[in-house]
C-alpha positions as CSV (number, residue, x, y, z in Angstrom):
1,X,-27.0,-30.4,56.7
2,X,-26.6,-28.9,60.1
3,X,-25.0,-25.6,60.7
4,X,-22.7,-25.0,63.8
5,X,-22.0,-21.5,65.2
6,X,-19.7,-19.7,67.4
7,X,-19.8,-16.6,69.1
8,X,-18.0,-15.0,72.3
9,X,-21.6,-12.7,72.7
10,X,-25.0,-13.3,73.4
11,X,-27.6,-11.7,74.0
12,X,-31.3,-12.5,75.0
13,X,-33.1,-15.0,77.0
14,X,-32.7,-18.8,76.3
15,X,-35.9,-20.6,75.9
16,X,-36.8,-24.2,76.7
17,X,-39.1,-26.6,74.8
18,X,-41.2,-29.8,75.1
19,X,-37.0,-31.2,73.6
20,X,-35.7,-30.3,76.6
21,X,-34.2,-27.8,79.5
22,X,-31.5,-25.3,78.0
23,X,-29.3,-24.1,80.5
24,X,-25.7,-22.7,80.8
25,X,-22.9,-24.5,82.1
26,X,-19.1,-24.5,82.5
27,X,-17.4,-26.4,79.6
28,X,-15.8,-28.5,82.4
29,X,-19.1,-29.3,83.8
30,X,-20.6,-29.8,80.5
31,X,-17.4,-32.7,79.5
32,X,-18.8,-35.0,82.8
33,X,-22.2,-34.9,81.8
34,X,-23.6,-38.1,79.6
35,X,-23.2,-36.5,76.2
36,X,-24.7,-37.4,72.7
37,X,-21.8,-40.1,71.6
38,X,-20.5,-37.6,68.8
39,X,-21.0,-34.2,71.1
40,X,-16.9,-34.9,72.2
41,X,-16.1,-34.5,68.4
42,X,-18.2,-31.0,68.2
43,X,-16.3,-29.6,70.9
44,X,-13.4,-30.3,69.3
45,X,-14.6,-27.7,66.5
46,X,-15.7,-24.9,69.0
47,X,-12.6,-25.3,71.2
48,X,-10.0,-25.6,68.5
49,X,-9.0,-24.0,65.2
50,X,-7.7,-27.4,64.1
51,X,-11.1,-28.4,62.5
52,X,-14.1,-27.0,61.1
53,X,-17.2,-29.4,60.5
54,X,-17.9,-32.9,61.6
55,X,-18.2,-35.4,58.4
56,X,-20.7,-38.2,58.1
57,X,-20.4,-40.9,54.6
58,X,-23.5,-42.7,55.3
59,X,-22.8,-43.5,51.9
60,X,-18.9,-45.2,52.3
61,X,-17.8,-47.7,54.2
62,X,-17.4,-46.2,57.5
63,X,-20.8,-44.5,59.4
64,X,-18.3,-43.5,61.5
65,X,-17.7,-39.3,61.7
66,X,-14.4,-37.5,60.8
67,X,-13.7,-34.4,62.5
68,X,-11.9,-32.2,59.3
C-alpha cells in the first residue's frame, strides 16, 4: 500500500539519495518529461477532486490501474 499526499505548504530542505535527484519543477514542465507510465494517472488525483487513489487487481483480470 502506498500513501499519496497533498499539501499547498512546505517547509524544509528536500534531500536527494543514491534513487535519484529531487528537484522542483513546474507542473507543465513536469507533464513533458519521460514519466513513470502510471505517473499521468497520479496527477490526475493531485490536480482534480474527481478521484482519490489509483487501484491495482493484480489479482483480476486486468493489471491494468483504475483511477477511482
Amino acid at each position: 500500500m502506498v500513501f499519496l499526499y497533498k499539501t499547498n505548504e512546505y517547509s524544509g530542505t528536500i534531500t536527494s539519495s543514491l534513487e535519484g535527484e529531487v528537484v522542483w519543477m513546474p507542473l507543465e514542465e513536469l507533464k513533458k518529461k519521460e514519466l513513470l507510465w502510471h505517473l499521468e494517472m497520479m496527477l490526475n488525483i493531485f490536480c482534480t477532486d474527481d478521484y482519490s487513489e489509483i487501484y491495482f487487481d493484480k489479482a483480476g483480470e486486468s493489471e491494468s490501474p483504475v483511477l477511482k
